[in-house]
C-alpha positions as CSV (number, residue, x, y, z in Angstrom):
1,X,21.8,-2.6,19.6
2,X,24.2,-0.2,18.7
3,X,23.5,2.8,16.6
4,X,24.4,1.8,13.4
5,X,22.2,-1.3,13.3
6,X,19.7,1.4,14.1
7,X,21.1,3.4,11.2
8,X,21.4,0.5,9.2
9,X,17.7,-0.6,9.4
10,X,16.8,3.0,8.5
11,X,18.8,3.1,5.6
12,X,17.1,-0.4,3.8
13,X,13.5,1.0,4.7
14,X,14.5,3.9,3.0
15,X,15.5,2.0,0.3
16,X,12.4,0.1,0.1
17,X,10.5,3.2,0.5
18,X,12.5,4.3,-2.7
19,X,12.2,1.5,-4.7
20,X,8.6,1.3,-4.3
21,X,8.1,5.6,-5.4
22,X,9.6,4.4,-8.3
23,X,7.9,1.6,-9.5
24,X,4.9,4.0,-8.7
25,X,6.0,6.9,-11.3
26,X,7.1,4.3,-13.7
27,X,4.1,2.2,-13.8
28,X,1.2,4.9,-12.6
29,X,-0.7,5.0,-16.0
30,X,-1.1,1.2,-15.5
31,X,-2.5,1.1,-12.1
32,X,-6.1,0.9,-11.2
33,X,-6.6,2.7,-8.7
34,X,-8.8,2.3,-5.4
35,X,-12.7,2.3,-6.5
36,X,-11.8,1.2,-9.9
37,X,-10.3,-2.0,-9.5
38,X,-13.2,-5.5,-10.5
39,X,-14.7,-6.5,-7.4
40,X,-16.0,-3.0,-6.3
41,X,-19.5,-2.4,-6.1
42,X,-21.4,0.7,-7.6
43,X,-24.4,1.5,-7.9
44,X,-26.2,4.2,-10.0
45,X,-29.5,4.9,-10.3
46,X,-31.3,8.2,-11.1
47,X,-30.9,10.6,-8.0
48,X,-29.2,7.9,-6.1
49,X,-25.2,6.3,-6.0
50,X,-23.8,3.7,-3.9
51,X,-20.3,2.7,-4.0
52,X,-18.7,0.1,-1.4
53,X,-14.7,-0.4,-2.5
54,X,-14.9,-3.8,-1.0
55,X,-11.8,-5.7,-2.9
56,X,-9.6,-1.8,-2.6
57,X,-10.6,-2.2,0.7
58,X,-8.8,-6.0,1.0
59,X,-5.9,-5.2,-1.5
60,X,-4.8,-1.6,0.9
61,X,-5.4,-4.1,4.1
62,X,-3.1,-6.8,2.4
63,X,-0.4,-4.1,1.2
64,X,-0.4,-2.5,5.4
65,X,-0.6,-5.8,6.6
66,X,2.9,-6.5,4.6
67,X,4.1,-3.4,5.3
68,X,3.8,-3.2,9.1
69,X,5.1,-6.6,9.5
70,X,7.9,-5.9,8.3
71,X,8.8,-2.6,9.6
72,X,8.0,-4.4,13.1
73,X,10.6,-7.5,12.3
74,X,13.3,-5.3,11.4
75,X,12.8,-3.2,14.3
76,X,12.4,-6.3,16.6
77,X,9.3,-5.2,18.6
């Protein structure tokens, strides 16, 4: 590949990388964020808390998973 595929490739995953910052600010009131989200287990008792984030824990696998894919396709490795 020539350099400006290179560049090329850069320049869209900088564009996704926009695009999703700005969906971000627009939206961030609405978002639940990690812990909060249903599926989450807490637990509170007196003198004693347990929290395990087990469907943040899925949705932030899901959202890598996505995201390394397809940084690796456009790179071809």
């Amino acid at each position: 590949m020539t350099g400006i595929d290179e560049m090329g490739k850069l320049l869209i995953l900088g564009g996704l990388f926009m695009m999703v910052a700005g969906l971000l600010f627009t939206f961030w009131q609405k978002i639940p964020f990690p812990g909060r989200l249903p599926g989450d287990i807490v637990i509170q008792k007196e003198g004693f808390s347990f929290f395990f984030p087990l469907v943040s824990s899925i949705v932030i696998s899901l959202i890598l998973t996505v995201v390394l894919n397809v940084v690796l396709k456009l790179f071809g490795k």
